[in-house]
mmCIF file of the C-alpha atoms, coordinates in Angstrom:
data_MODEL
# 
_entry.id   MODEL 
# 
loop_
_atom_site.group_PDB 
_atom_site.id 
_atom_site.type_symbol 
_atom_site.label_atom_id 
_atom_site.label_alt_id 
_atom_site.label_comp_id 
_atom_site.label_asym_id 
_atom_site.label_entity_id 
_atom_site.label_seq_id 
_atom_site.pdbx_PDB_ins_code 
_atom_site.Cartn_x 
_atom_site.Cartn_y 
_atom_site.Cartn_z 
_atom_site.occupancy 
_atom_site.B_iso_or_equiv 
_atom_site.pdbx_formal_charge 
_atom_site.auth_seq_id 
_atom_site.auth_comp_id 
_atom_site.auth_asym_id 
_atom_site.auth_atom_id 
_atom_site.pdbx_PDB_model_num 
ATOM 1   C CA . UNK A 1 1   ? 217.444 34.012 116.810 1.00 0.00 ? 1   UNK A CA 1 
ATOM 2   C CA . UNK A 1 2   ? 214.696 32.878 119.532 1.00 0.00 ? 2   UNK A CA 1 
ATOM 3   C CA . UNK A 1 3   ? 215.698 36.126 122.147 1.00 0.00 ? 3   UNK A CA 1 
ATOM 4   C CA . UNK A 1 4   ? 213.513 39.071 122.493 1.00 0.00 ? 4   UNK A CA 1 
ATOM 5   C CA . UNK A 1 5   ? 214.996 41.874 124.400 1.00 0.00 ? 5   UNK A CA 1 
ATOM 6   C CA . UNK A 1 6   ? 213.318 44.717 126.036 1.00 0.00 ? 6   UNK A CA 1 
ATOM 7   C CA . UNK A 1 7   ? 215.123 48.089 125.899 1.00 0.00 ? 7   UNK A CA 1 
ATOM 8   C CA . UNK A 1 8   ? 216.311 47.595 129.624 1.00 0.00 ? 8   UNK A CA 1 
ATOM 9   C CA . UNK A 1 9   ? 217.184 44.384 128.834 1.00 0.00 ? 9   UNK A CA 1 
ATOM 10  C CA . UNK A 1 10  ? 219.171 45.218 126.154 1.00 0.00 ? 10  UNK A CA 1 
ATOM 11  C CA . UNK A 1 11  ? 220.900 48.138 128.318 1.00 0.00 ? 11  UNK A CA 1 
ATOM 12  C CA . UNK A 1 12  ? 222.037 45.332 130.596 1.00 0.00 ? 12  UNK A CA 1 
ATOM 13  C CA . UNK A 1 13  ? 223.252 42.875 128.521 1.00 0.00 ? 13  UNK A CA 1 
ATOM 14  C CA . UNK A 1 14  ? 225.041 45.814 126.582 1.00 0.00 ? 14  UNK A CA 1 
ATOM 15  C CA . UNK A 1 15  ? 226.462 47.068 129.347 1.00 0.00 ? 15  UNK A CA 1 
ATOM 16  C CA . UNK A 1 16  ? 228.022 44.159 131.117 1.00 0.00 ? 16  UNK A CA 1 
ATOM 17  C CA . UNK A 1 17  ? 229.807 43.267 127.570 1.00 0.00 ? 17  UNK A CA 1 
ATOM 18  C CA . UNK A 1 18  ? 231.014 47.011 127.375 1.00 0.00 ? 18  UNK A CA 1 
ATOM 19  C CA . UNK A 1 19  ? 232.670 46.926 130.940 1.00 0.00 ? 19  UNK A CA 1 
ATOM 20  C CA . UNK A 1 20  ? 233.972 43.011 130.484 1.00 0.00 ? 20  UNK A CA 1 
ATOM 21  C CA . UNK A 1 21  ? 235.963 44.666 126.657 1.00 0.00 ? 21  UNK A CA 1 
ATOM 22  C CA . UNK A 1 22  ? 236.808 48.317 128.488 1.00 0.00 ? 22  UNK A CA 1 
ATOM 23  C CA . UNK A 1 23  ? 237.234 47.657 131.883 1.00 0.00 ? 23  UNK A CA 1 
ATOM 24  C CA . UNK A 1 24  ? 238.139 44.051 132.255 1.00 0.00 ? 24  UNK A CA 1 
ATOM 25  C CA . UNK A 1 25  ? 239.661 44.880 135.847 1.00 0.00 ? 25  UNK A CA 1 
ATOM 26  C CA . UNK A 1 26  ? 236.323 45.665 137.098 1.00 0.00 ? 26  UNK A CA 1 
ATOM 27  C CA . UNK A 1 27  ? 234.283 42.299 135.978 1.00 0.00 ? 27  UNK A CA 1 
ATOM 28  C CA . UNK A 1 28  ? 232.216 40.913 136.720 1.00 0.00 ? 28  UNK A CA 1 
ATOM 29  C CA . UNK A 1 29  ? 229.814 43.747 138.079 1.00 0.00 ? 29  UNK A CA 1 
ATOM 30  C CA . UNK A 1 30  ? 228.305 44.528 141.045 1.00 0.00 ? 30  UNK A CA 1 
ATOM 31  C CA . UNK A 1 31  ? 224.450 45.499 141.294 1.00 0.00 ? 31  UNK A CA 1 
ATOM 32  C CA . UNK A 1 32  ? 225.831 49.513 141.999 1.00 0.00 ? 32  UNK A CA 1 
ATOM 33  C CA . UNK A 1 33  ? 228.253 49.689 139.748 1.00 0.00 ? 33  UNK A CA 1 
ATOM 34  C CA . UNK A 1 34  ? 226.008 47.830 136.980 1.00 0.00 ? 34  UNK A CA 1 
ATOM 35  C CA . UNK A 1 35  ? 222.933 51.008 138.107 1.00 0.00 ? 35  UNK A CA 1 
ATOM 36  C CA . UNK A 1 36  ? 225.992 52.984 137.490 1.00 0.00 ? 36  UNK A CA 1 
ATOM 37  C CA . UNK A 1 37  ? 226.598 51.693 133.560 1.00 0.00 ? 37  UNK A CA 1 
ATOM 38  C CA . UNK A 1 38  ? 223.437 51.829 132.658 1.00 0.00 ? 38  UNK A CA 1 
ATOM 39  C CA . UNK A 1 39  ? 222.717 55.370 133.927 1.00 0.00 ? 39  UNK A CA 1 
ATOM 40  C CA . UNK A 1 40  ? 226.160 56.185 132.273 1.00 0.00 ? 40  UNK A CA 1 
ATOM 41  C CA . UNK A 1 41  ? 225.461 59.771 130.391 1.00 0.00 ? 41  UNK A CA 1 
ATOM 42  C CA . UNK A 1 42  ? 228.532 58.795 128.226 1.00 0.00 ? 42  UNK A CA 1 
ATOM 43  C CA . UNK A 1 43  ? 228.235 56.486 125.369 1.00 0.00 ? 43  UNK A CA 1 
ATOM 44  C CA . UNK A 1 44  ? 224.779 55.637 126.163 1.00 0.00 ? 44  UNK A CA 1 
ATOM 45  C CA . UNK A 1 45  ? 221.506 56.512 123.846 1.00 0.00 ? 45  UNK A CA 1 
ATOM 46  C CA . UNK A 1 46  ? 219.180 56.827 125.131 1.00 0.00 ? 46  UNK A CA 1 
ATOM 47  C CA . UNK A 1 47  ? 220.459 58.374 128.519 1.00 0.00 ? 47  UNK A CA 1 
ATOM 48  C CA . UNK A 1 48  ? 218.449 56.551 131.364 1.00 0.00 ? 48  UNK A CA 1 
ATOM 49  C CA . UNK A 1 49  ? 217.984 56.887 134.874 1.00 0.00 ? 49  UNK A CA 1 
ATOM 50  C CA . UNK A 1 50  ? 216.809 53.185 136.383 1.00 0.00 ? 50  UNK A CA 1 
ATOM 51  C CA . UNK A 1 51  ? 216.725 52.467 139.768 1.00 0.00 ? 51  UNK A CA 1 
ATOM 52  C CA . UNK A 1 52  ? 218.409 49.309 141.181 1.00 0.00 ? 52  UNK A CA 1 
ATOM 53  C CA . UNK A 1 53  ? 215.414 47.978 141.889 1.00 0.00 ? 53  UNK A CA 1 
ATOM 54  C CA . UNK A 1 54  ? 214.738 47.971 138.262 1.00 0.00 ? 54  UNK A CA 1 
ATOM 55  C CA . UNK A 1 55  ? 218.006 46.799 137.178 1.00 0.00 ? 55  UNK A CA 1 
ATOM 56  C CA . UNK A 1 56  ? 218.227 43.852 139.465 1.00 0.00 ? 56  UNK A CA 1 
ATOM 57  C CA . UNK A 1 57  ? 214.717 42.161 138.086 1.00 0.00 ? 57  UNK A CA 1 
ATOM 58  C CA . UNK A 1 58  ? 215.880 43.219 134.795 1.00 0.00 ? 58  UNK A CA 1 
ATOM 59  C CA . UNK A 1 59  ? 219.441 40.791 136.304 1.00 0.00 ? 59  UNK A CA 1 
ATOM 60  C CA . UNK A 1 60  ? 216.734 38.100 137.120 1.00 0.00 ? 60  UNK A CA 1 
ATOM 61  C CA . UNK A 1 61  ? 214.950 38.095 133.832 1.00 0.00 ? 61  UNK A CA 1 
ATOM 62  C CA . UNK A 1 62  ? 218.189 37.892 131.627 1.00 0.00 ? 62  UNK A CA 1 
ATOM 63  C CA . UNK A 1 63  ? 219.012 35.129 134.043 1.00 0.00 ? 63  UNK A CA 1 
ATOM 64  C CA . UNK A 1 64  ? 216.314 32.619 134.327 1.00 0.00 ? 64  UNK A CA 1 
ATOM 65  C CA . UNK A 1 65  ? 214.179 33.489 131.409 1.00 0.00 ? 65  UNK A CA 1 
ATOM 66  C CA . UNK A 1 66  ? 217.029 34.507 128.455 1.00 0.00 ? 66  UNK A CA 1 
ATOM 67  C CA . UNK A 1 67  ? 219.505 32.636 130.062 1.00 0.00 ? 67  UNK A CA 1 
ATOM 68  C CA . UNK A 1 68  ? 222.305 35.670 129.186 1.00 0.00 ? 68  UNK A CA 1 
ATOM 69  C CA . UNK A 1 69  ? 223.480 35.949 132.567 1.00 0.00 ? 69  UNK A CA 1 
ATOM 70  C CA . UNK A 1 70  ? 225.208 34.532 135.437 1.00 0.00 ? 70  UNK A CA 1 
ATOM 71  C CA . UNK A 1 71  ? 225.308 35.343 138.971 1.00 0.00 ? 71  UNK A CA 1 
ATOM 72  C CA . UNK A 1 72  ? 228.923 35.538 140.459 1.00 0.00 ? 72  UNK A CA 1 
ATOM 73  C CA . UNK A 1 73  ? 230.263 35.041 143.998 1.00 0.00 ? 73  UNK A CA 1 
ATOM 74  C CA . UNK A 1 74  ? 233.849 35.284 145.168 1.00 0.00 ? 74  UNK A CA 1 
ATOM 75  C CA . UNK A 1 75  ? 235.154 33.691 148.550 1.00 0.00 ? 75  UNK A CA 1 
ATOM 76  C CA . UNK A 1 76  ? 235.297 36.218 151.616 1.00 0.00 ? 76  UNK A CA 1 
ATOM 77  C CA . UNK A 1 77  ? 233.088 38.179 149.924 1.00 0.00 ? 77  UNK A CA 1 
ATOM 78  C CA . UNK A 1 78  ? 229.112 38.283 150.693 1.00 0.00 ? 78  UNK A CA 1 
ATOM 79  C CA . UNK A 1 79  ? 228.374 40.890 147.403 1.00 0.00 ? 79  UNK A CA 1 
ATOM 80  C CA . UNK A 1 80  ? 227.053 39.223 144.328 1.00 0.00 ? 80  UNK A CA 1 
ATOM 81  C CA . UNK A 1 81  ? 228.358 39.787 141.261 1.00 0.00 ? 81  UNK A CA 1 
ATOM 82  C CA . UNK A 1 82  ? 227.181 39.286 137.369 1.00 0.00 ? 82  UNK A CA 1 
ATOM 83  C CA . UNK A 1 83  ? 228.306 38.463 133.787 1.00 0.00 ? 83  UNK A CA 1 
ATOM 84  C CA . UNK A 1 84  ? 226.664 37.806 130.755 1.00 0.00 ? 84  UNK A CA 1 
ATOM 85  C CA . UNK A 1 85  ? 227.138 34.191 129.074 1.00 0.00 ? 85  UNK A CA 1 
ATOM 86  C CA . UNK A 1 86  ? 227.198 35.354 126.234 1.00 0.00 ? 86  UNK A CA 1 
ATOM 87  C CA . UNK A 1 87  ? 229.381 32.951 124.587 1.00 0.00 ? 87  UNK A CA 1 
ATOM 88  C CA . UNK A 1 88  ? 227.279 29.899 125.882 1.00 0.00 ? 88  UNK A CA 1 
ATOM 89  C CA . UNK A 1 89  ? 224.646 30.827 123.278 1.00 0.00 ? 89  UNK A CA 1 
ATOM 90  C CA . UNK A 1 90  ? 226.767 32.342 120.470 1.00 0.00 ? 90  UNK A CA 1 
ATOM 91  C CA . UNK A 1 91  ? 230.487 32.498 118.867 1.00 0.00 ? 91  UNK A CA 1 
ATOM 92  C CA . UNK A 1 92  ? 231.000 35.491 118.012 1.00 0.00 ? 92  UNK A CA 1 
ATOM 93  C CA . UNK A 1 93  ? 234.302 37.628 117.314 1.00 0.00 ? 93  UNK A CA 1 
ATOM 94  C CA . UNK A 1 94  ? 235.660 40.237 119.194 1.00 0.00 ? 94  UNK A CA 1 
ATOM 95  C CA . UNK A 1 95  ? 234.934 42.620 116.394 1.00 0.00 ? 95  UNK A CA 1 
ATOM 96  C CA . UNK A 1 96  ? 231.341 41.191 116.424 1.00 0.00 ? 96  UNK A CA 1 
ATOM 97  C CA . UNK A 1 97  ? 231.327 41.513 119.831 1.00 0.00 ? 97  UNK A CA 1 
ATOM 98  C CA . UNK A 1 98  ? 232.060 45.169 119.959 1.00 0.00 ? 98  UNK A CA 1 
ATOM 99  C CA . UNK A 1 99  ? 229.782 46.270 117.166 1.00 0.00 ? 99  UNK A CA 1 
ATOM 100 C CA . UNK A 1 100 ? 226.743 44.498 119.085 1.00 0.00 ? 100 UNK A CA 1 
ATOM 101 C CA . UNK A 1 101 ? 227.732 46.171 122.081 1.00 0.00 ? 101 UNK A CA 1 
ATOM 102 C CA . UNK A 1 102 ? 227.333 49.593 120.830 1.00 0.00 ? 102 UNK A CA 1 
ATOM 103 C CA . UNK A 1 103 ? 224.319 49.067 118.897 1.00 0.00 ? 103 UNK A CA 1 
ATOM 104 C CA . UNK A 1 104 ? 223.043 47.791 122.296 1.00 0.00 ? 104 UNK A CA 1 
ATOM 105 C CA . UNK A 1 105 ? 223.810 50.659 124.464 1.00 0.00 ? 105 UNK A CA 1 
ATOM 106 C CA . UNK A 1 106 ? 223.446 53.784 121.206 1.00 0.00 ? 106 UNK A CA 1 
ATOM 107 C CA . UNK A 1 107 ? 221.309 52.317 119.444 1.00 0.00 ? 107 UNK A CA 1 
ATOM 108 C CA . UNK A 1 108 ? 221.301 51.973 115.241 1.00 0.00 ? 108 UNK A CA 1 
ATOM 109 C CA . UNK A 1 109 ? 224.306 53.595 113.851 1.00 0.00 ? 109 UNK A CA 1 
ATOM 110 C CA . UNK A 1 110 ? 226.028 53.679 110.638 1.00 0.00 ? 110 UNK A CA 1 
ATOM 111 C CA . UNK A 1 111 ? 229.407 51.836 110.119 1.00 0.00 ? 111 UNK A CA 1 
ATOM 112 C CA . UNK A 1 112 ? 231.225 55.204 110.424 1.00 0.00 ? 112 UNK A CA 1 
ATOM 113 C CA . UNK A 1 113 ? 229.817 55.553 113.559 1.00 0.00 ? 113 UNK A CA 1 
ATOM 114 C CA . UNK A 1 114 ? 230.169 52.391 114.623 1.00 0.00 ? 114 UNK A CA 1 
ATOM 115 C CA . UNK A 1 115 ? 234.049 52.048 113.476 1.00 0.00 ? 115 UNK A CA 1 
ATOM 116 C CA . UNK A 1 116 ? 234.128 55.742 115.630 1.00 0.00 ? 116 UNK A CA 1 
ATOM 117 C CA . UNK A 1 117 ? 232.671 54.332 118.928 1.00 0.00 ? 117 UNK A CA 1 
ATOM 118 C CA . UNK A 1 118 ? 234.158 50.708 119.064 1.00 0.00 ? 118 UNK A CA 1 
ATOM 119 C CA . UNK A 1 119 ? 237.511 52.103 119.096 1.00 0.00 ? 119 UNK A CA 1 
ATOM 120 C CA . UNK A 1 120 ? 237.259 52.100 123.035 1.00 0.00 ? 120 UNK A CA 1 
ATOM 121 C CA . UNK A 1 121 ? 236.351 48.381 122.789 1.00 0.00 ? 121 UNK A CA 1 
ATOM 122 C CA . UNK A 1 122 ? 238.277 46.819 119.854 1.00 0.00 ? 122 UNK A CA 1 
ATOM 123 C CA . UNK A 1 123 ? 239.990 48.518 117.129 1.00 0.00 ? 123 UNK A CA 1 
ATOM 124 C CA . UNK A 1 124 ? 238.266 48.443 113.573 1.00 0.00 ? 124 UNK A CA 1 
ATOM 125 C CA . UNK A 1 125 ? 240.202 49.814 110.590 1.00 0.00 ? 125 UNK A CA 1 
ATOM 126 C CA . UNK A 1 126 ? 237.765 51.546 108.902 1.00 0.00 ? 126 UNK A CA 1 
ATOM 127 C CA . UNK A 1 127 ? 233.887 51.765 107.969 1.00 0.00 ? 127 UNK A CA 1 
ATOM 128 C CA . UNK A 1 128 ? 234.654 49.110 105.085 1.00 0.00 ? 128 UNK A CA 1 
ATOM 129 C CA . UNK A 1 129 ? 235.777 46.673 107.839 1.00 0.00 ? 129 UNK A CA 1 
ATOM 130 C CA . UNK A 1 130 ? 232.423 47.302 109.521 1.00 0.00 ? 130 UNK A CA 1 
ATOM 131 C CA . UNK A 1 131 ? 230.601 46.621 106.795 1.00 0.00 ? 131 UNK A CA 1 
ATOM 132 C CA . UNK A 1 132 ? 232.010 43.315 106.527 1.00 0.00 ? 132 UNK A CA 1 
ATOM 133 C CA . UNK A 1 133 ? 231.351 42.502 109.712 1.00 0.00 ? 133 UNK A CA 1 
ATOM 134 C CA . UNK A 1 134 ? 227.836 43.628 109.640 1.00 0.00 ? 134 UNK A CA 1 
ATOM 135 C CA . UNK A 1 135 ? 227.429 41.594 106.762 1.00 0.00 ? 135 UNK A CA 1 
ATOM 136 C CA . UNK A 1 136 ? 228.473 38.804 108.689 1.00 0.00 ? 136 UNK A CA 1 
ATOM 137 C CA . UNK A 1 137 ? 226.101 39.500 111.938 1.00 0.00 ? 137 UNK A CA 1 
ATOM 138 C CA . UNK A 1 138 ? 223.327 39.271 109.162 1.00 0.00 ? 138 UNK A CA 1 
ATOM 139 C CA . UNK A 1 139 ? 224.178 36.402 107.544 1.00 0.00 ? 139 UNK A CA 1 
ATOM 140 C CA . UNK A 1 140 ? 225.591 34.009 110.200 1.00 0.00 ? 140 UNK A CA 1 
ATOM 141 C CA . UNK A 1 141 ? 224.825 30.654 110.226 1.00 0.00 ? 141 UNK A CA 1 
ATOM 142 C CA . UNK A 1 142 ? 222.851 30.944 113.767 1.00 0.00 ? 142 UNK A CA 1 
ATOM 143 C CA . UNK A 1 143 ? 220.243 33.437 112.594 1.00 0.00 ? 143 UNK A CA 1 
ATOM 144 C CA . UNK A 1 144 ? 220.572 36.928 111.289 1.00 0.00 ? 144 UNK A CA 1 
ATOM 145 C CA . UNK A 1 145 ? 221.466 39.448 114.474 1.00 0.00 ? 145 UNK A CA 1 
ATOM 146 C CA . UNK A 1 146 ? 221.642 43.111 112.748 1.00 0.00 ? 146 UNK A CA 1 
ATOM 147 C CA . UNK A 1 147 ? 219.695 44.528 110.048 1.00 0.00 ? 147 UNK A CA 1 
ATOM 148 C CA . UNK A 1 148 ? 219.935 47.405 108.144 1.00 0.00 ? 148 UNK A CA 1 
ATOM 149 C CA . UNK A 1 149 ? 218.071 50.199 108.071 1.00 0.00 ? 149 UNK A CA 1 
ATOM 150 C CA . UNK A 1 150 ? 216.244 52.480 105.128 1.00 0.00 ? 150 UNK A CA 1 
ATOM 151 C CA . UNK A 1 151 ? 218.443 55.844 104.577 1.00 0.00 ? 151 UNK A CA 1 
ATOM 152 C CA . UNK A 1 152 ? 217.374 58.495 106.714 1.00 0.00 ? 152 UNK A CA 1 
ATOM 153 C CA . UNK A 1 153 ? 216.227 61.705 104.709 1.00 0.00 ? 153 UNK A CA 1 
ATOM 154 C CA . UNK A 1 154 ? 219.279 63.865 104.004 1.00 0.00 ? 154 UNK A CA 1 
ATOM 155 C CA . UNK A 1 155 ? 221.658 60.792 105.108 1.00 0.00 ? 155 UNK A CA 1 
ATOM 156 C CA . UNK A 1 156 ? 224.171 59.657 103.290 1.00 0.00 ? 156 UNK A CA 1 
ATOM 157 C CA . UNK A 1 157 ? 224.929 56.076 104.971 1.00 0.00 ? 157 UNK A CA 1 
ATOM 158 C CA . UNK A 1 158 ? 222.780 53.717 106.066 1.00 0.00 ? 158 UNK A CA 1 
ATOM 159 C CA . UNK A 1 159 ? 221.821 52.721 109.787 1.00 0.00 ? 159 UNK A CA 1 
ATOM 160 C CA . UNK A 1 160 ? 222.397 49.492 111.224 1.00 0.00 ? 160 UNK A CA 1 
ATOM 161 C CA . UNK A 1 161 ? 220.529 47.971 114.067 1.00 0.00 ? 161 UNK A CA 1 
ATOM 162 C CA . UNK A 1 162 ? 220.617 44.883 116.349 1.00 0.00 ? 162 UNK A CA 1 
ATOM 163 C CA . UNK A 1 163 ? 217.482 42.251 116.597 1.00 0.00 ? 163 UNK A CA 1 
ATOM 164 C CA . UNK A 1 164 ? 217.820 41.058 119.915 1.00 0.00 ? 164 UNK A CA 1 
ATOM 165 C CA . UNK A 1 165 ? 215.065 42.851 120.406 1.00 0.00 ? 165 UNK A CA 1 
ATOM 166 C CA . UNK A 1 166 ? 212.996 41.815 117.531 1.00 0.00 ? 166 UNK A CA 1 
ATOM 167 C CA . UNK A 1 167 ? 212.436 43.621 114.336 1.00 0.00 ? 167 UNK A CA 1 
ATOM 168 C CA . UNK A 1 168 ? 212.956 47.439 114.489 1.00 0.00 ? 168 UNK A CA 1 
ATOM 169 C CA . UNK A 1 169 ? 210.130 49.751 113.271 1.00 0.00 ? 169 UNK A CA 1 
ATOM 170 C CA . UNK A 1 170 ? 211.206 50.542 109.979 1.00 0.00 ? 170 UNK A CA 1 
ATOM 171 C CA . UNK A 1 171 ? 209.931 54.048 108.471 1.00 0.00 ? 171 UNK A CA 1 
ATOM 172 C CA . UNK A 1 172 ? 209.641 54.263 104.597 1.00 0.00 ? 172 UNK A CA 1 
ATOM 173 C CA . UNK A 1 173 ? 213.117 54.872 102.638 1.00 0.00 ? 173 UNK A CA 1 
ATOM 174 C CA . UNK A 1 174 ? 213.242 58.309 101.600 1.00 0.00 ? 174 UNK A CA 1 
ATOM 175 C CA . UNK A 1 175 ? 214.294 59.371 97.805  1.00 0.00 ? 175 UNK A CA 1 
ATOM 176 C CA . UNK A 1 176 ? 218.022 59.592 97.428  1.00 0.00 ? 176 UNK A CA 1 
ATOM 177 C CA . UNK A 1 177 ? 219.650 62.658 95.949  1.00 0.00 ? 177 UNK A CA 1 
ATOM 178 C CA . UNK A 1 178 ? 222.033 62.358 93.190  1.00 0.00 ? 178 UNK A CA 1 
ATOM 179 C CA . UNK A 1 179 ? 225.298 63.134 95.628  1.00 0.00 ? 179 UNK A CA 1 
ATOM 180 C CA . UNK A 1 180 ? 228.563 61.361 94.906  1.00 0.00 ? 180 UNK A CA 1 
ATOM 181 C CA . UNK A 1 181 ? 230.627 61.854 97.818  1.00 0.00 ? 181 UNK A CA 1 
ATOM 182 C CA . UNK A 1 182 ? 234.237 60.120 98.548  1.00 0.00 ? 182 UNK A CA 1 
ATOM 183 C CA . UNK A 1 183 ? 235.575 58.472 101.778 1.00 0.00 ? 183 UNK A CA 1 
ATOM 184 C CA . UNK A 1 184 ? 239.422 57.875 102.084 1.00 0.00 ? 184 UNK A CA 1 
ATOM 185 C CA . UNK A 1 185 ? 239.628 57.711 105.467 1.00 0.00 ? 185 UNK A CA 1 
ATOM 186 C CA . UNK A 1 186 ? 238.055 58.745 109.151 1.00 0.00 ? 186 UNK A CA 1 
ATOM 187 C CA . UNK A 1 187 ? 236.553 62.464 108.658 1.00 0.00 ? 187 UNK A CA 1 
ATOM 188 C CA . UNK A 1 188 ? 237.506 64.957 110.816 1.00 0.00 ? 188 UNK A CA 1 
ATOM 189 C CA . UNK A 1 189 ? 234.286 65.044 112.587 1.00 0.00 ? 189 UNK A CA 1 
ATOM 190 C CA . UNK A 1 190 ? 234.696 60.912 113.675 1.00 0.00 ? 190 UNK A CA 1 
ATOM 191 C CA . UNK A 1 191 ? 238.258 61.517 114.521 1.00 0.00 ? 191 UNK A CA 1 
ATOM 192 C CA . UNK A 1 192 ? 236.314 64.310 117.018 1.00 0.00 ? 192 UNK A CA 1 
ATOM 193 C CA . UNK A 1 193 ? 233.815 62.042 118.232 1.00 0.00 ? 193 UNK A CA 1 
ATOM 194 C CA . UNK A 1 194 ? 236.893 59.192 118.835 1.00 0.00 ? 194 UNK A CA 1 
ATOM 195 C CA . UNK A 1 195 ? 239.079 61.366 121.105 1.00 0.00 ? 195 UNK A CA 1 
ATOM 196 C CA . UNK A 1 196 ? 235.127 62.645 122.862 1.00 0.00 ? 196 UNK A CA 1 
ATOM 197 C CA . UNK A 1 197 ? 234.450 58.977 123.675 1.00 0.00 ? 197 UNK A CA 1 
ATOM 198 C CA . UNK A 1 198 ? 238.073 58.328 124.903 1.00 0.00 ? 198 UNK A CA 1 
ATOM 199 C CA . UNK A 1 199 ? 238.100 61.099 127.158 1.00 0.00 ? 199 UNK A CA 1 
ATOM 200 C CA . UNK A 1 200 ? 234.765 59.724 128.642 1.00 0.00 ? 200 UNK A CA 1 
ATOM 201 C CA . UNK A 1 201 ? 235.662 57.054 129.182 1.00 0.00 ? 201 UNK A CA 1 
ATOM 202 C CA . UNK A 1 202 ? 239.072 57.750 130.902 1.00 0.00 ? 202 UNK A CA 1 
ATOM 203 C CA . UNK A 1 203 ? 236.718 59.928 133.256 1.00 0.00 ? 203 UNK A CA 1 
ATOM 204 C CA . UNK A 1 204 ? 234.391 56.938 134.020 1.00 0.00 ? 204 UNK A CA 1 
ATOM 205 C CA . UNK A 1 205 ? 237.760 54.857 134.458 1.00 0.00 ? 205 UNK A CA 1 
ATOM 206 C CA . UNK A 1 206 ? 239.481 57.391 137.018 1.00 0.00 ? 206 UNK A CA 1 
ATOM 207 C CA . UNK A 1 207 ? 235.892 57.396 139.167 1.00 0.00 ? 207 UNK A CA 1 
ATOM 208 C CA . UNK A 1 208 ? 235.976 54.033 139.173 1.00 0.00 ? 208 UNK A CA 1 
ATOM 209 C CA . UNK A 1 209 ? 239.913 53.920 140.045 1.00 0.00 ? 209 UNK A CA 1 
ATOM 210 C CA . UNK A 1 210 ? 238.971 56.248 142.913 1.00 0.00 ? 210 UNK A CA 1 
ATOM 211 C CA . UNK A 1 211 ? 235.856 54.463 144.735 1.00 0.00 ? 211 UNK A CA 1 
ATOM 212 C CA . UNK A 1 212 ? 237.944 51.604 144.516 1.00 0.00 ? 212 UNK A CA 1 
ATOM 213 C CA . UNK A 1 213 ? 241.071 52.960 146.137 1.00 0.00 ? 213 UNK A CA 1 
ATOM 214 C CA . UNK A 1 214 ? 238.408 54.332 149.011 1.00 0.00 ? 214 UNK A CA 1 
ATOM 215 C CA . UNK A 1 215 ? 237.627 51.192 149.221 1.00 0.00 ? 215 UNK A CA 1 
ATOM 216 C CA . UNK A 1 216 ? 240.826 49.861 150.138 1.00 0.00 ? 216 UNK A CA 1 
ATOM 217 C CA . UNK A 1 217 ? 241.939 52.346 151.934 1.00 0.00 ? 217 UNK A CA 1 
ATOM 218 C CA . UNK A 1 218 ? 238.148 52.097 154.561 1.00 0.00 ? 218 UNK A CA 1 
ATOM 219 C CA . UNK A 1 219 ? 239.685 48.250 154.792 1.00 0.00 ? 219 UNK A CA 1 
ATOM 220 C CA . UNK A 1 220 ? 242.394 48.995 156.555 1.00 0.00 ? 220 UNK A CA 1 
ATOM 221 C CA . UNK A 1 221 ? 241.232 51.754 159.278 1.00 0.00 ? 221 UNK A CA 1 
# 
């Protein structure tokens, strides 16, 4: 894979995919409500704070020098809007597509977390399904895009991360204890974290619902 990302880059690109799978409705994005994503203290790790300033170079960058996005303009309307391309580069999956996305805007995660969090995007069955999928980021025929990760001390599974920003720093794989633990389904701590993420993002969606709805109603006075 010839793209290297930098991390505000990559909160871009991740972003605009997130709200094109969750929020269809409201895509492509405007330069506000794009500031608004990326400062997003939901979902996001790590949390930032960029100013539109920042995010619109970062908009001109991913356009003329990656190539990963598009400016959009509507008819009757003077505000410029974006998309990534996305699929002009790559094929991926929907399940592929979802699994980048997170690892864009968390960061590495392990395929329990992973099946957790893209259940806002794209349903997953379970962590085995993930793994697949990983496996097939890694291995695809266009260039590996995830890798994973040594086992964190005191960590049972292993972290997964994207490349699209290069090679991740990897520290030194720490001795395994001898545990043997089982995993028949979602624990109770991921079915938690699923309903957390939901809920935040129904929040995010009833904001947006309600600027918009100010919008149309400062149309008609």
């Amino acid at each position: 894979m010839d793209v290297e990302l930098n991390p505000i880059e990559e909160r871009v690109l991740g972003c605009l995919i997130e709200k094109e799978m969750a929020t269809p409705e409201y895509y492509p994005l405007t330069l506000n409500a794009l500031v608004n994503a990326c400062n997003q203290k939901s979902n996001r790790h790590p949390v930032m704070e960029l100013e539109s300033t920042t995010v619109e170079q970062t908009l001109y960058e991913l356009r003329t020098e990656h190539k990963l996005v598009t400016e959009v303009s509507s008819s009757g309307s003077r505000t410029l809007k974006y998309r990534h391309n996305m699929s002009d580069h790559w094929s991926f999956s929907l399940s592929q597509m979802a699994i980048l996305c997170e690892l864009l805007v968390r960061g590495p995660q392990t395929p329990g977390d992973l099946r957790a969090h893209c259940s806002r995007l794209h349903t997953l069955a379970d962590s085995s399904e993930v793994e697949l999928i990983l496996e097939q980021l890694k291995s695809n025929d266009e260039g590996s895009f995830v890798v994973q990760l040594p086992r964190q001390p005191g960590k049972r599974e292993r972290r997964w991360a994207h490349l699209f920003g290069g090679e991740p720093e990897i520290e030194e794989e720490a001795d395994e204890v001898g545990t043997v633990e089982l995993q028949t389904g979602p624990t109770r701590l991921e079915r938690i974290q699923t309903l957390e993420y939901e809920v935040a993002d129904l929040k995010q969606e009833v904001s947006e619902l309600k600027a918009a709805f100010e919008k149309f109603k400062t149309a008609f006075e």
